[in-house]
C-alpha positions in Angstrom: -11.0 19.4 22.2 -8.0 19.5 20.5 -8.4 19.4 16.1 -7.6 16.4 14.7 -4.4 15.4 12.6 -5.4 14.6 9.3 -3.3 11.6 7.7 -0.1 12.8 7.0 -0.2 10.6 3.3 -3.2 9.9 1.1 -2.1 7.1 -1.5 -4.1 6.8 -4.7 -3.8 3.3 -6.4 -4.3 2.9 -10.2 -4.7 0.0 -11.9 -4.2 -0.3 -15.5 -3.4 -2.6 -18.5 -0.9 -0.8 -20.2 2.0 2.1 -19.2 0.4 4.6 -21.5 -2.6 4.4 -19.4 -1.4 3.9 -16.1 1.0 7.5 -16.9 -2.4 9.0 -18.0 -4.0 8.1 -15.1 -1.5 9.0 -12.7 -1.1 12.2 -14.1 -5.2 13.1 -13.5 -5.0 11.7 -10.0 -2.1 13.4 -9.1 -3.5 16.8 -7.9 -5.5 14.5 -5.0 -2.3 12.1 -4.1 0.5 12.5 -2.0 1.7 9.0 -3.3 0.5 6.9 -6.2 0.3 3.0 -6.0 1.0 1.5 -9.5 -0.1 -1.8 -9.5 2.0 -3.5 -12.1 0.4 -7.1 -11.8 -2.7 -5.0 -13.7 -0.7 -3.9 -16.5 -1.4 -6.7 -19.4 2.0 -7.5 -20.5 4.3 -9.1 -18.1 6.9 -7.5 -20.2 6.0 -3.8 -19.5 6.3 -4.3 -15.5 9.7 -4.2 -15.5 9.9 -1.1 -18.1 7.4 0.7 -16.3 8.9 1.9 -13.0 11.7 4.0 -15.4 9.1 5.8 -18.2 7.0 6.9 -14.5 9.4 8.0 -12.5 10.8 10.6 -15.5 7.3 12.0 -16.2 5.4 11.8 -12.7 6.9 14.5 -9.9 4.5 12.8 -7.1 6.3 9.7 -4.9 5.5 6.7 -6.8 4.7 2.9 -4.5 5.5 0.1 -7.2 3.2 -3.1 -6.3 3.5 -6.7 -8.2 0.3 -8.3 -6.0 0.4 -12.0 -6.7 -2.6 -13.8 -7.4 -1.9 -16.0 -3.8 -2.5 -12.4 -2.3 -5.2 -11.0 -5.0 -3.2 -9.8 -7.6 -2.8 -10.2 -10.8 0.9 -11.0 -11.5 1.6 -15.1 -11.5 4.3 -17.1 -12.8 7.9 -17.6 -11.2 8.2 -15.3 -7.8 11.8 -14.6 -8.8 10.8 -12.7 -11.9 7.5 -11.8 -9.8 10.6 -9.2 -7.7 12.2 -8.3 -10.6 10.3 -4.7 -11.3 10.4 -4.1 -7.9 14.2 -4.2 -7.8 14.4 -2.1 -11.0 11.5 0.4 -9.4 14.4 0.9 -6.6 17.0 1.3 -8.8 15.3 3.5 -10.7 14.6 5.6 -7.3 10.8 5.1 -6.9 9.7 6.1 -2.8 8.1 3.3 -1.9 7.4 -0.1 -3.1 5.5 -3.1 -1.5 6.3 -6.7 -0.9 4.1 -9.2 0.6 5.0 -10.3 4.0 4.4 -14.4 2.8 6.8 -13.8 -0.5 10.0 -16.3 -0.1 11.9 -15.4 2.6 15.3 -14.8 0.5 13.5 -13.4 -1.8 11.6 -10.7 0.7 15.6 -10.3 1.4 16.6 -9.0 -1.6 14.0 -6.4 -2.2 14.6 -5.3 1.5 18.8 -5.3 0.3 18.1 -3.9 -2.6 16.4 -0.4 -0.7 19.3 -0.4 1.2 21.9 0.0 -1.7 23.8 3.6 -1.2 21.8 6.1 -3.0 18.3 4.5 -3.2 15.5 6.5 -1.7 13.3 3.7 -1.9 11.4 2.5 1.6 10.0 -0.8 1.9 6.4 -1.9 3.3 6.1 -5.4 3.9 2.5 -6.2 3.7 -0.3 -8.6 4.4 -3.6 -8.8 3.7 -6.8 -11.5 4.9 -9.7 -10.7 2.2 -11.6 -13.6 4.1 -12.2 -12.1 7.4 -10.4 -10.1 10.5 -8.3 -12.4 12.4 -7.6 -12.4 16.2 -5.9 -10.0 17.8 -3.1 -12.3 19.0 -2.6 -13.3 14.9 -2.5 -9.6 13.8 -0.1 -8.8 16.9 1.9 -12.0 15.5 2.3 -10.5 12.2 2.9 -6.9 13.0 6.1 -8.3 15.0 6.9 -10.6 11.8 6.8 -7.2 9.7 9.2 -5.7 12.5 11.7 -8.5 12.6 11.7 -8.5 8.4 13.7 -5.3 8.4 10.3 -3.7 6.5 10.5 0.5 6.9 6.6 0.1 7.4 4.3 -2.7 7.7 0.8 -2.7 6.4 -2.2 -4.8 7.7 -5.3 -4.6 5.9 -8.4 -7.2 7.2 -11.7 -7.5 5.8 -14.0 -6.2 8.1 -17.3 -8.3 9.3 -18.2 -6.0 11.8 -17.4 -2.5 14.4 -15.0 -5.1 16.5 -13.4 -6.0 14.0 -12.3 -2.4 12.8 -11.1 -1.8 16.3 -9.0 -4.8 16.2 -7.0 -3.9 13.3 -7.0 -0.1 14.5 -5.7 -1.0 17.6 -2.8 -2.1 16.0 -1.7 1.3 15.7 -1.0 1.8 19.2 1.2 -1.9 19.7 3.3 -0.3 16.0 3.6 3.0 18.2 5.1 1.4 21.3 7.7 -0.5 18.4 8.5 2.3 17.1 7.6 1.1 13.8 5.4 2.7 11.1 2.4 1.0 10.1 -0.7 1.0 7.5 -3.7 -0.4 9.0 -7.6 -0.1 8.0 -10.1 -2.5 6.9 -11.8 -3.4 3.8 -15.3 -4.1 3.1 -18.3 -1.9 3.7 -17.9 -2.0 7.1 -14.2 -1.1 7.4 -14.4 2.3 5.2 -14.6 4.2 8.5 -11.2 3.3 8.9 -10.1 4.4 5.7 -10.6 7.7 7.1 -9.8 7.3 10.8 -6.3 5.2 10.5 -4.5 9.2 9.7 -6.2 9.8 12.6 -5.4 7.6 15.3 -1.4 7.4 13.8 -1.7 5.2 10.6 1.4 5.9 8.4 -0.7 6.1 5.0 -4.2 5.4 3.8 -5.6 4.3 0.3 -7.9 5.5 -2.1 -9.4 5.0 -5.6 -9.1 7.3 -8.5 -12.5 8.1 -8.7 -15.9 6.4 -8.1 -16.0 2.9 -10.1 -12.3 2.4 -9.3 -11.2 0.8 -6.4 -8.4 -2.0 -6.6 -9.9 -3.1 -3.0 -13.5 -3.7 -1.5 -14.9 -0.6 0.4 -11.9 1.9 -1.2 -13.6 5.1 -1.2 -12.5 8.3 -3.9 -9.7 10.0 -3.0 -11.9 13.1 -3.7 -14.4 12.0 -1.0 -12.1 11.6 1.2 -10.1 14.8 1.1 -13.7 16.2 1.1 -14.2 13.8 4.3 -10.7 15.2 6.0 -11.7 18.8 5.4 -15.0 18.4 7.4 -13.3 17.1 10.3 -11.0 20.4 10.3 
C-alpha cells in the first residue's frame, strides 16, 4: 500500500484583539505553520485592520492569509462591506500570500479583491470561501457552489460544513474529487465533533490546505484541533 501524502499546507488561525498580540502569537505558532490565518475581524479596533497586514508582513517570514469574517458569516467585523474589503486590499498591496473573501460578499465588491490580486507584482492568491455552521447541505448545493467559486475567478475555493454525522463528512470530502476534475484548488473539511476526521484526511485525499488552532483552548472554529496534534497525527500515518 502505497504511504500517504501528508497535506501539503497546514494553516494555523490566530485570533486576537490587538496587533501586538496577534504578532506575538504568530511568532509562537510559526514553528508548526506553513501559513498563518490572521483574522482581523478579532482584532478590537476597527482601525488597526487596515494597519495590520503592513507591521506583519515586515516581522513574520511565514506566508500570511488575511481574513475580515463578517458577522453574516461568523465573524466579527460589521459595519459597511466596502470598508469591510479595505484591509484586504491593503494586505495585497502589501504582498501578503493569501487572503480570503466570502463567496456571498457583494458581487462588485468580491470583484475588486479578486482585481486587486491580479495587479502586476502582487503575490497574493485568492480563496473565495463559504461556510454553513448550521448543517451539511446536499451534495447538489455544495456541487452548486464549488462551480460558483470556479466561475468567481477565486485561485482556490474553500467549503467548510458543519458535520451532523460520517455522511455528511463524505459529502463535503467528495468534493475534492469534482475540484480535481475542474482543475481547481479547493479547501474542504467539516466542522464540529464529527467533522475533525477530516481535518486530518482532506491533505489526504487532495485538499489544498487544512486549519488548525494555536494550541488547545483556541480554535476560531468548532472541532479545530492543535496544530501540534495534528502534525503529531500526520507523523503517525507516515
Amino acid at each position: 500500500m502505497p504511504t500517504p501524502i501528508p497535506p501539503n499546507r497546514l494553516c494555523v488561525s490566530l485570533a486576537r484583539p490587538t496587533v501586538s498580540a496577534a504578532l506575538a502569537a504568530a511568532r509562537a505558532a510559526a514553528s508548526l505553520a506553513d501559513v498563518l490565518e490572521i483574522r482581523l475581524d478579532a482584532l478590537s479596533d476597527p482601525a488597526a485592520r487596515e494597519e495590520a497586514s503592513a507591521l506583519l508582513l515586515r516581522e513574520v517570514a511565514t506566508p500570511l492569509l488575511f481574513t475580515n469574517r463578517p458577522t453574516w458569516e461568523g465573524g466579527q467585523a460589521s459595519g459597511p462591506e466596502n470598508e469591510r474589503i479595505r484591509p484586504l486590499l491593503t494586505a495585497l498591496a502589501s504582498g501578503c500570500a493569501y487572503v480570503d473573501i466570502e463567496l456571498e460578499t457583494d458581487h462588485e465588491l468580491r470583484a475588486q479583491v479578486i482585481a486587486a490580486a491580479r495587479d502586476r507584482g502582487s503575490p497574493g492568491r485568492v480563496i473565495v470561501s463559504w461556510h454553513d455552521f448550521a448543517g451539511t447541505p446536499a451534495g447538489a448545493t455544495l456541487s452548486a457552489v464549488l462551480q460558483q467559486q470556479k466561475s468567481s475567478g477565486a485561485d482556490i475555493g474553500k467549503i467548510v460544513t458543519m458535520a451532523a454525522s460520517s455522511h455528511d463528512v463524505r459529502r463535503v470530502l467528495g468534493l475534492l474529487e469534482e475540484a480535481a476534475d475542474l482543475d481547481f484548488p479547493l479547501i474542504a473539511f467539516c466542522m464540529g465533533d464529527q467533522g475533525k476526521i477530516s481535518r486530518l484526511a482532506t491533505g489526504y485525499l487532495g485538499g489544498y490546505m487544512t486549519y488548525a488552532a494555536e494550541s488547545a483552548g483556541a480554535a476560531t472554529a468548532p472541532g479545530q484541533l492543535p496544530a501540534a496534534r495534528l502534525r503529531q497525527l500526520e507523523e503517525l500515518l507516515q
